[in-house]
PyMOL commands that place a pseudoatom at each C-alpha (Angstrom):
pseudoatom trace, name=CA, resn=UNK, resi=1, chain=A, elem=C, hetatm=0, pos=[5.465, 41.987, 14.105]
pseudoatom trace, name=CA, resn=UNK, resi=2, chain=A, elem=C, hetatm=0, pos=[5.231, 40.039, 11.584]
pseudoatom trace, name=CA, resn=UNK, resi=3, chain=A, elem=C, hetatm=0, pos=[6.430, 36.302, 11.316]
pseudoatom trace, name=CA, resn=UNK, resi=4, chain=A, elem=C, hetatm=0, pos=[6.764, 32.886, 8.158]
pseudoatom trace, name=CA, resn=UNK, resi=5, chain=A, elem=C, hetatm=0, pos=[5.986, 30.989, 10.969]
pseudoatom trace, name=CA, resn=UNK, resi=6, chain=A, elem=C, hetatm=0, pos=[4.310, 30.961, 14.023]
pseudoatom trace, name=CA, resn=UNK, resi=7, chain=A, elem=C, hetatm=0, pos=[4.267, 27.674, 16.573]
pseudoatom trace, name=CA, resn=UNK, resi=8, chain=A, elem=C, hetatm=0, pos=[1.413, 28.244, 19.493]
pseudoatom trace, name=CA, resn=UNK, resi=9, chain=A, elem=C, hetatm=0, pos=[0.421, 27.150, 22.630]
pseudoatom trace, name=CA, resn=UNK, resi=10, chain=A, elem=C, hetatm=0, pos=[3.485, 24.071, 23.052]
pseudoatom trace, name=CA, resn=UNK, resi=11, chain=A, elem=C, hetatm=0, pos=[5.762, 23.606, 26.026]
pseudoatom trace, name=CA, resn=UNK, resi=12, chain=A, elem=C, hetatm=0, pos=[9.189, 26.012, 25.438]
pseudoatom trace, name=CA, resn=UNK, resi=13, chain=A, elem=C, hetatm=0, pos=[11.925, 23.524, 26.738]
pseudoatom trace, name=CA, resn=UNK, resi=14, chain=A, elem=C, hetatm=0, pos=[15.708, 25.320, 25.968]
pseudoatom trace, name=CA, resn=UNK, resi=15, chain=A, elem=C, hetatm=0, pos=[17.773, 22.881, 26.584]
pseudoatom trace, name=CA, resn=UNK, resi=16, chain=A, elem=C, hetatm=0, pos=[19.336, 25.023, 30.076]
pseudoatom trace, name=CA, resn=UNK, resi=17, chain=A, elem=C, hetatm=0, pos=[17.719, 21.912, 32.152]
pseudoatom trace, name=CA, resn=UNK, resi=18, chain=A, elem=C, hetatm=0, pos=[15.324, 24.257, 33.399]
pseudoatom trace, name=CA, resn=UNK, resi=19, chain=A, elem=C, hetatm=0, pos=[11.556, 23.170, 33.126]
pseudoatom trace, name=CA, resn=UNK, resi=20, chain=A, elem=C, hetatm=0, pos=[9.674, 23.661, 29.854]
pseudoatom trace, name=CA, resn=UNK, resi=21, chain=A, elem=C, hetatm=0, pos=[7.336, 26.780, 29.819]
pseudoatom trace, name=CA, resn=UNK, resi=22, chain=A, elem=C, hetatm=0, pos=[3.838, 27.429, 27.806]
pseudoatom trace, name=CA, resn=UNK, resi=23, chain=A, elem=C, hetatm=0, pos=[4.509, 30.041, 25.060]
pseudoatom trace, name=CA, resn=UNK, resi=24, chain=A, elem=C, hetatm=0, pos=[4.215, 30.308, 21.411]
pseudoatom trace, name=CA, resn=UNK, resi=25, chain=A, elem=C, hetatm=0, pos=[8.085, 30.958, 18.926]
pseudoatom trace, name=CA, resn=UNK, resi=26, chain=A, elem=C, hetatm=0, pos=[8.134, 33.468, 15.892]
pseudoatom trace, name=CA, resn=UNK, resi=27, chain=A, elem=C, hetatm=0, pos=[10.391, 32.324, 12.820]
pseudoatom trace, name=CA, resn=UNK, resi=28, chain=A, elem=C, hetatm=0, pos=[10.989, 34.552, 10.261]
pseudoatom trace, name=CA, resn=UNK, resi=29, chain=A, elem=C, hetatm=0, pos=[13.493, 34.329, 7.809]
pseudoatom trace, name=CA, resn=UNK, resi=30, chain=A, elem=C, hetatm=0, pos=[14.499, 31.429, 8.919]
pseudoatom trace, name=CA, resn=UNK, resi=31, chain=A, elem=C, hetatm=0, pos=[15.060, 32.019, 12.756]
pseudoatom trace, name=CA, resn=UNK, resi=32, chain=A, elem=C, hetatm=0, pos=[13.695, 32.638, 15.729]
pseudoatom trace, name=CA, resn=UNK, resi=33, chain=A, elem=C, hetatm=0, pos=[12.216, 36.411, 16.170]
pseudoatom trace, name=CA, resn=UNK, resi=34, chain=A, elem=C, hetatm=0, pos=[10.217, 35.664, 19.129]
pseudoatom trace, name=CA, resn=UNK, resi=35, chain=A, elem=C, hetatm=0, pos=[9.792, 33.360, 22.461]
pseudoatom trace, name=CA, resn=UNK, resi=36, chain=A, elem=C, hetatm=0, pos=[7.144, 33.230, 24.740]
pseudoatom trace, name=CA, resn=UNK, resi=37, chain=A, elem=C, hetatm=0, pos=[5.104, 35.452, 23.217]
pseudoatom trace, name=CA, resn=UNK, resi=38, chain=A, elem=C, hetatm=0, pos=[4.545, 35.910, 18.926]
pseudoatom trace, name=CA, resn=UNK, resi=39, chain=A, elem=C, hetatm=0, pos=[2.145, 38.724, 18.536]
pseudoatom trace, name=CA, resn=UNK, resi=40, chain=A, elem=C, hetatm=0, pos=[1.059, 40.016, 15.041]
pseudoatom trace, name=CA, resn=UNK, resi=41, chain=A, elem=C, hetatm=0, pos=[0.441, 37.975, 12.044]
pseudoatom trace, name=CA, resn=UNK, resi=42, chain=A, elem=C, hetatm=0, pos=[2.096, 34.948, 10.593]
pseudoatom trace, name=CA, resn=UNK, resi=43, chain=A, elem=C, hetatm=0, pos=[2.165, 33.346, 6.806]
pseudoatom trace, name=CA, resn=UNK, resi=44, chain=A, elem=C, hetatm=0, pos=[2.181, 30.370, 8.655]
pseudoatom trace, name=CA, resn=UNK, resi=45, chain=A, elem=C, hetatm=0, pos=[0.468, 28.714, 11.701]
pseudoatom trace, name=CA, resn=UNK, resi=46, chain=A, elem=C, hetatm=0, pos=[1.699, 25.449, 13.694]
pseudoatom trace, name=CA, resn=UNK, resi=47, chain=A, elem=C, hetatm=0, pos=[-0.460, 24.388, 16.965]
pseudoatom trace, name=CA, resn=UNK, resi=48, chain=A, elem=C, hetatm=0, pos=[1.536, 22.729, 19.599]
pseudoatom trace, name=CA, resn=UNK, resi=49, chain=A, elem=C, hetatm=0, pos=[-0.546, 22.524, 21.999]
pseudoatom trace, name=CA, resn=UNK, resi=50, chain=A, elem=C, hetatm=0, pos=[-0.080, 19.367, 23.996]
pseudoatom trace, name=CA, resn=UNK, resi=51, chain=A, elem=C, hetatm=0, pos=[3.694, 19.098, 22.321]
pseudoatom trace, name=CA, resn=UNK, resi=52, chain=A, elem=C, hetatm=0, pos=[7.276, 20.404, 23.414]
pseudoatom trace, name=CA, resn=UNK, resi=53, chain=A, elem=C, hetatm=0, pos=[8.753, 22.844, 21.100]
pseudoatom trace, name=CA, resn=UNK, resi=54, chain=A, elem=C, hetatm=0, pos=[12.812, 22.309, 21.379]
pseudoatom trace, name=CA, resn=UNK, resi=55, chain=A, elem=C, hetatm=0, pos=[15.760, 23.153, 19.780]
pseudoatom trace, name=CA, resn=UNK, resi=56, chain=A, elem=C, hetatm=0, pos=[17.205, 20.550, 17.592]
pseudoatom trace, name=CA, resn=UNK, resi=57, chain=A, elem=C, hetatm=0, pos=[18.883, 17.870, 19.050]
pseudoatom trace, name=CA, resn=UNK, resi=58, chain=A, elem=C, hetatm=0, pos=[22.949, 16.935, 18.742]
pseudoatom trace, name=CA, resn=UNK, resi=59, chain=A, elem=C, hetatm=0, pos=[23.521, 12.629, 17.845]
pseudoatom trace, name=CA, resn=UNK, resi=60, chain=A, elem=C, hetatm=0, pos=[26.588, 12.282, 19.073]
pseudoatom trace, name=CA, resn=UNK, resi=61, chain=A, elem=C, hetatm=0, pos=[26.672, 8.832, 17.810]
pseudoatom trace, name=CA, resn=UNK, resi=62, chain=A, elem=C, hetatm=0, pos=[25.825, 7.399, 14.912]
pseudoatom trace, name=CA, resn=UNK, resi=63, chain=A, elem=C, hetatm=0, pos=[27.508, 5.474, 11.872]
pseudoatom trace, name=CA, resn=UNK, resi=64, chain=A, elem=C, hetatm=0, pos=[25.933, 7.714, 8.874]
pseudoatom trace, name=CA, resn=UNK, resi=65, chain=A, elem=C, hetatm=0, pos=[29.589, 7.824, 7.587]
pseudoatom trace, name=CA, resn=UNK, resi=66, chain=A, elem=C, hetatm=0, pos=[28.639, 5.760, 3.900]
pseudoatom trace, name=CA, resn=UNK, resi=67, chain=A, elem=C, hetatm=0, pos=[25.087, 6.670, 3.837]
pseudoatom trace, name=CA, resn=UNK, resi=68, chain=A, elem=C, hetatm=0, pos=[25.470, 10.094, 4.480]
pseudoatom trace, name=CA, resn=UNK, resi=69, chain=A, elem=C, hetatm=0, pos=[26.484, 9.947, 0.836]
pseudoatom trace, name=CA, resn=UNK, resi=70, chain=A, elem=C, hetatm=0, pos=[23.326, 8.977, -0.206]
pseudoatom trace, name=CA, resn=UNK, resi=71, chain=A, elem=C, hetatm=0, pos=[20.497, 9.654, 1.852]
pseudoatom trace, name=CA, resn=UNK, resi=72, chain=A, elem=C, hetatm=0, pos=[20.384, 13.625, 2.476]
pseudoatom trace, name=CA, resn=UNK, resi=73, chain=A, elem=C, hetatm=0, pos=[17.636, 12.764, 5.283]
pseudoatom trace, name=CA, resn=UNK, resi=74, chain=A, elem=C, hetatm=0, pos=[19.958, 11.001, 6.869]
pseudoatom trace, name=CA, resn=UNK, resi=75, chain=A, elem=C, hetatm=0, pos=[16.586, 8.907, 7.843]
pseudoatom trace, name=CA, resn=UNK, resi=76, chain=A, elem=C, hetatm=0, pos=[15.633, 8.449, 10.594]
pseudoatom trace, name=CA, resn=UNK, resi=77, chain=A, elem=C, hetatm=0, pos=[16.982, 10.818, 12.593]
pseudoatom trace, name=CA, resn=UNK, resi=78, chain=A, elem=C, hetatm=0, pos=[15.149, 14.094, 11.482]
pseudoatom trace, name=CA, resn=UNK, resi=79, chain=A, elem=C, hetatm=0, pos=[12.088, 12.535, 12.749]
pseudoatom trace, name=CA, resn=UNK, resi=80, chain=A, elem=C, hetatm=0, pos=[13.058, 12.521, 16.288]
pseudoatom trace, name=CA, resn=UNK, resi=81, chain=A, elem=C, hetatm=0, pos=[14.557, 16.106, 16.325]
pseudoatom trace, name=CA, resn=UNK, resi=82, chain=A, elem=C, hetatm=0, pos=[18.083, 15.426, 15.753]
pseudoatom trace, name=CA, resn=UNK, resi=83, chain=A, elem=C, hetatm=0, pos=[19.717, 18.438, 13.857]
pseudoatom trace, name=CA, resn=UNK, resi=84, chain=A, elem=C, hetatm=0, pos=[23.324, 17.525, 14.027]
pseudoatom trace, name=CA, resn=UNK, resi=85, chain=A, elem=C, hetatm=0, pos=[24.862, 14.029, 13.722]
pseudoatom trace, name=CA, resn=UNK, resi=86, chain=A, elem=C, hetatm=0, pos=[28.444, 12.920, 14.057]
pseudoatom trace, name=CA, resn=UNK, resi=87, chain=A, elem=C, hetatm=0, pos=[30.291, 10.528, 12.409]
pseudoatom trace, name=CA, resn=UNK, resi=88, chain=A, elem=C, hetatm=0, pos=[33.083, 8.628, 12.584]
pseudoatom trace, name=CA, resn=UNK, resi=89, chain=A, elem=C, hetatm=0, pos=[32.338, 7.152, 15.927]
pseudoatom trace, name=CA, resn=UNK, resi=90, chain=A, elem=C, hetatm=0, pos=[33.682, 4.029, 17.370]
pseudoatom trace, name=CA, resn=UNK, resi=91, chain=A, elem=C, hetatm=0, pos=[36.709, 3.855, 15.392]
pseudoatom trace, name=CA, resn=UNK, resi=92, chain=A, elem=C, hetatm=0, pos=[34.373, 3.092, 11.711]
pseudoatom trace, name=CA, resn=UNK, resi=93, chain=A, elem=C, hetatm=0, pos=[34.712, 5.525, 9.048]
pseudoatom trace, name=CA, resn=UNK, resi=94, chain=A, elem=C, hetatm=0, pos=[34.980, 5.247, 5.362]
pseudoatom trace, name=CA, resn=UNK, resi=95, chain=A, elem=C, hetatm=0, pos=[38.010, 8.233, 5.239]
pseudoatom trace, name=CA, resn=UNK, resi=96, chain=A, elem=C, hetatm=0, pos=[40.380, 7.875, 4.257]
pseudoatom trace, name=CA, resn=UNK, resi=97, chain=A, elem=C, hetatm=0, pos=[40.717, 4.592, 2.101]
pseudoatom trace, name=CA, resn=UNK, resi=98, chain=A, elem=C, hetatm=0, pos=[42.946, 3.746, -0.776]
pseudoatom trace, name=CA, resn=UNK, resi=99, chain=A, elem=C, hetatm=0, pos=[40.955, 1.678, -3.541]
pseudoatom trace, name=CA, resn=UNK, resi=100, chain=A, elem=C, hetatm=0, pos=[42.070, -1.523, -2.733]
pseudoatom trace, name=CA, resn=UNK, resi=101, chain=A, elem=C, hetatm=0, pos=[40.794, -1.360, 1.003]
pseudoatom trace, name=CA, resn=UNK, resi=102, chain=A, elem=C, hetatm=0, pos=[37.369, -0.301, -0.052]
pseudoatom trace, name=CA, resn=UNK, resi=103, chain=A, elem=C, hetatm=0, pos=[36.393, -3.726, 0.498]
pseudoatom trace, name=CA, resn=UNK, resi=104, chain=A, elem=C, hetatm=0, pos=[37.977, -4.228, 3.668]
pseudoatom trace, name=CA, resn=UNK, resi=105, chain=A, elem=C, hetatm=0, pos=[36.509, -0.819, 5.042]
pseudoatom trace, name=CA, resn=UNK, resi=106, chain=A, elem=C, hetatm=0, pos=[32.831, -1.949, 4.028]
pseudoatom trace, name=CA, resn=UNK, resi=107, chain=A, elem=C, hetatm=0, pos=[32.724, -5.136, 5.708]
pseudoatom trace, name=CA, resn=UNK, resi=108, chain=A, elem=C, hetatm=0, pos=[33.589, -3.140, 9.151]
pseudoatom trace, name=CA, resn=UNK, resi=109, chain=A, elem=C, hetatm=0, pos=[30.493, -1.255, 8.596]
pseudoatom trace, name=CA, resn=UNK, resi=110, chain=A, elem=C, hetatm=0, pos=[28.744, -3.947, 7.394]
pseudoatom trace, name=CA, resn=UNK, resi=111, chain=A, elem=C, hetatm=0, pos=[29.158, -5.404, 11.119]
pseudoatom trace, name=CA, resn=UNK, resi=112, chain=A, elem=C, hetatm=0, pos=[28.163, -1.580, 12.652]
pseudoatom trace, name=CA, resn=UNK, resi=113, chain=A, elem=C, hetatm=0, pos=[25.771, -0.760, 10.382]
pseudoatom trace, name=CA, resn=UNK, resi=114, chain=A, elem=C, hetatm=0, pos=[23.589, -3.627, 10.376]
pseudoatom trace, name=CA, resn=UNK, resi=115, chain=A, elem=C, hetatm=0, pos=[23.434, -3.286, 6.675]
pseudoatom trace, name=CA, resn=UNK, resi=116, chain=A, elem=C, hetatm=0, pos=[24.597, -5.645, 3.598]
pseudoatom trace, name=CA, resn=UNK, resi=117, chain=A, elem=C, hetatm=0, pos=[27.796, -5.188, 2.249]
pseudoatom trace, name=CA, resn=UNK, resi=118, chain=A, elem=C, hetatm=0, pos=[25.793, -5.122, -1.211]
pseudoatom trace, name=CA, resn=UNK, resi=119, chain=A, elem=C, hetatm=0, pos=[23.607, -1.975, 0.295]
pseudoatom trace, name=CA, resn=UNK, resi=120, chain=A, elem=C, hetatm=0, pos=[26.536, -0.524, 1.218]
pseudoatom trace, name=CA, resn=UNK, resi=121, chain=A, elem=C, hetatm=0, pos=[28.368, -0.941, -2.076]
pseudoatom trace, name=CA, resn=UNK, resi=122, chain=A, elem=C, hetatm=0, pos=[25.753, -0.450, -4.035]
pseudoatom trace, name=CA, resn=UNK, resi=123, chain=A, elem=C, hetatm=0, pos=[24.815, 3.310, -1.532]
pseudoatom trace, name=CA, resn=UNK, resi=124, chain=A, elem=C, hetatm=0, pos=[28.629, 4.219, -2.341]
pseudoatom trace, name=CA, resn=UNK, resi=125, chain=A, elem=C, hetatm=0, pos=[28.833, 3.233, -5.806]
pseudoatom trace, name=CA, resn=UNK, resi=126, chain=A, elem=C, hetatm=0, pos=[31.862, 1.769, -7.751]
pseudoatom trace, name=CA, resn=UNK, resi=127, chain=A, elem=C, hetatm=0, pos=[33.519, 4.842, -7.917]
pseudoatom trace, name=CA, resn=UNK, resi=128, chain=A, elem=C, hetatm=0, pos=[33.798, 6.707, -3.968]
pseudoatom trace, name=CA, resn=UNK, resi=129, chain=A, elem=C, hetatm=0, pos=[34.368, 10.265, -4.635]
pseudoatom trace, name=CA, resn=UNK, resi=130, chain=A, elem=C, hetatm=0, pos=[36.915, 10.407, -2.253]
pseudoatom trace, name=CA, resn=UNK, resi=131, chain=A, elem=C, hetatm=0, pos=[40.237, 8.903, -0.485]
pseudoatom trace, name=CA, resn=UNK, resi=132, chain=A, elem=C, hetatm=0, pos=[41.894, 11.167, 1.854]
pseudoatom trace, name=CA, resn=UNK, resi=133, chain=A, elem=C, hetatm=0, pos=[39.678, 12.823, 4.811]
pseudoatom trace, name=CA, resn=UNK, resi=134, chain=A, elem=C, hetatm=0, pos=[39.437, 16.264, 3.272]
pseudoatom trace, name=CA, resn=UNK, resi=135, chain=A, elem=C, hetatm=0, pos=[38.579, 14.859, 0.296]
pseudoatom trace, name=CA, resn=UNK, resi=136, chain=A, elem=C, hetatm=0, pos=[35.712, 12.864, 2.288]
pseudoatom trace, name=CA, resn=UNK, resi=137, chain=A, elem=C, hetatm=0, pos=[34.473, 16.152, 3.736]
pseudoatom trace, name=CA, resn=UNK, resi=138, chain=A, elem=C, hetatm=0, pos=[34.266, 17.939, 0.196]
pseudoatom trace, name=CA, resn=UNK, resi=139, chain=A, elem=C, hetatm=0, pos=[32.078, 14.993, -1.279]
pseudoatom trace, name=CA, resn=UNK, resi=140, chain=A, elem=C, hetatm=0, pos=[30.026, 15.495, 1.953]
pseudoatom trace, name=CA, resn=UNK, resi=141, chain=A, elem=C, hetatm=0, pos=[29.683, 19.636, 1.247]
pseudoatom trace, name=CA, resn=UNK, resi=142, chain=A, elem=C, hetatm=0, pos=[28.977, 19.127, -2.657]
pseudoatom trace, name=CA, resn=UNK, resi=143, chain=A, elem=C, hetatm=0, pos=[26.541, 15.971, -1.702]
pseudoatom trace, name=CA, resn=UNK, resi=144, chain=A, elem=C, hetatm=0, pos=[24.741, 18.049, 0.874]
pseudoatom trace, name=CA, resn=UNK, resi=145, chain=A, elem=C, hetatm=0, pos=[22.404, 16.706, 3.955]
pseudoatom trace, name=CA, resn=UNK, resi=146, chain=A, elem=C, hetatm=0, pos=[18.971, 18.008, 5.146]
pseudoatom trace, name=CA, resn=UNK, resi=147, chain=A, elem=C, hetatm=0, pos=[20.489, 17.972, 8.708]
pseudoatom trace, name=CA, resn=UNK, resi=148, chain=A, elem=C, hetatm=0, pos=[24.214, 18.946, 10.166]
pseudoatom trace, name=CA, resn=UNK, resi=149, chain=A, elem=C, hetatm=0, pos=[27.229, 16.286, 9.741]
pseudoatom trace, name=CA, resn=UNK, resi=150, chain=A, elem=C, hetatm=0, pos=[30.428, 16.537, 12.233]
pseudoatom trace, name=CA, resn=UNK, resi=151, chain=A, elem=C, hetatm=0, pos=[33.242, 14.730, 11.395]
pseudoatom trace, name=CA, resn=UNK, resi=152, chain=A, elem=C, hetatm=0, pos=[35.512, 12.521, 13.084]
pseudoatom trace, name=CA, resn=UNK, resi=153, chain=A, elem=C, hetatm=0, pos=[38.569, 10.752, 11.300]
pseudoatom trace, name=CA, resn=UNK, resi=154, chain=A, elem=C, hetatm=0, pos=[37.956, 6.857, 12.265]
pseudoatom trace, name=CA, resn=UNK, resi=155, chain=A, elem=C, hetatm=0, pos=[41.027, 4.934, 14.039]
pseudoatom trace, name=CA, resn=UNK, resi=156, chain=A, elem=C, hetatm=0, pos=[40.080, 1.747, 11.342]
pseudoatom trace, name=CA, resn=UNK, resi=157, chain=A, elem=C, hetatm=0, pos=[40.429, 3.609, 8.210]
pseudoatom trace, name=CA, resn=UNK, resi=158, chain=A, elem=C, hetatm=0, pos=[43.440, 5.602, 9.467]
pseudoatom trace, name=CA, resn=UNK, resi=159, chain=A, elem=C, hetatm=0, pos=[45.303, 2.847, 10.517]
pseudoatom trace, name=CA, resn=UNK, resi=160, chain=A, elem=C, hetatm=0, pos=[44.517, 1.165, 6.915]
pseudoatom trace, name=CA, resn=UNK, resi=161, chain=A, elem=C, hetatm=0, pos=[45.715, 4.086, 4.906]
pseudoatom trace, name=CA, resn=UNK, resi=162, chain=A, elem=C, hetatm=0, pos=[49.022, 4.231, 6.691]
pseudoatom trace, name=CA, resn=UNK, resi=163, chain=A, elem=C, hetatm=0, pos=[49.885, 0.694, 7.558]
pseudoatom trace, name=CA, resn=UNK, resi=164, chain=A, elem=C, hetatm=0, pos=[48.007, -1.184, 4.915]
pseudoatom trace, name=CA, resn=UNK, resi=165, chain=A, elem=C, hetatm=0, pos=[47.049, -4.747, 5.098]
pseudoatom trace, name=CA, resn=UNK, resi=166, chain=A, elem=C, hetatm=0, pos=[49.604, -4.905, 8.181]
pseudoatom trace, name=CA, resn=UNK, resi=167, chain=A, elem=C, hetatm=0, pos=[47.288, -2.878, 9.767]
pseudoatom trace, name=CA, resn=UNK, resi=168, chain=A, elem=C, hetatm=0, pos=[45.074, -6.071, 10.625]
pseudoatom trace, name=CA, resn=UNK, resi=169, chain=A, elem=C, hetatm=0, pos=[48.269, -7.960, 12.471]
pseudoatom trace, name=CA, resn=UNK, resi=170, chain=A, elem=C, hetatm=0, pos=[50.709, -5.623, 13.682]
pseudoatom trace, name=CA, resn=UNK, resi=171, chain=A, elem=C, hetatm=0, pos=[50.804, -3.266, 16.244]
pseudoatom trace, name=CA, resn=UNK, resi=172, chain=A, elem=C, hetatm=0, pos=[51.280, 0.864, 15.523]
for i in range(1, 172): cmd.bond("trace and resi %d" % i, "trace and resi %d" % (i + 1))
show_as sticks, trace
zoom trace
């Protein structure tokens, strides 16, 4: 058989919890034709030996909610394996948000992220391509990421968009 890519000689770990077994994985056309054992020829050749061979990791927590909108990398979690992030966690979002909470949304983050409210503003633009949720979750599909993005609607914006500055003093 023949495979685009052909990973040798790591340790197979499947995520079952099971321990991690020698064996080389076939891609071709962009998935997996063969575990354990690739014989035949490959355009491609990765050796692993000495390395686990996985399937892509699920971060069920992060904040990539703003810079998911500009870094398609979503940086830095590729690097460790992660395939699929989620955000919205913790409450934080950025969807949905009326223009005059922008501000009021980004200094939230600002605390979360660990970033500058000028980095964020600045990652975001003047004009957010959005307001509601779905309308946060097209920008996401036309923007695009290198890795998977799961959604979840964050209590702070929500609250926001339907109570408005109230939302800050008053109870729901």
């Amino acid at each position: 058989m023949d495979y685009d890519l052909v990973i040798r000689g790591g340790t197979l770990v499947d995520g079952s919890g099971r321990p991690g077994v020698p064996g080389d994985l076939g891609i071709r056309d962009g998935r997996i034709a063969a575990v354990g054992d690739a014989p035949g020829t490959a355009t491609t050749h990765l050796d692993a030996s000495g390395r686990m061979v996985a399937p892509g990791f699920i971060d069920l927590h992060t904040h990539y909610d703003a810079q998911v909108l500009w870094d398609r990398m979503l940086s830095i979690s590729p690097w460790h394996g992660v395939t699929t992030v989620v955000v919205g966690n913790c409450g934080f979002g950025v969807a949905p948000t009326r223009p005059e909470h922008r501000g009021l949304v980004l200094r939230t983050l600002e605390k979360v992220e660990g970033m500058s409210l000028e980095a964020l503003e600045a990652g975001l633009g003047a004009d957010w391509p959005f307001e509601s949720f779905p309308e946060y979750l097209d920008a996401l599909e036309r923007r695009g990421s290198a890795i998977h993005v799961a959604a979840l609607i964050g209590h702070t914006p929500l609250r926001l968009y339907a109570m408005g500055e109230e939302a800050t003093e008053r109870a729901a």
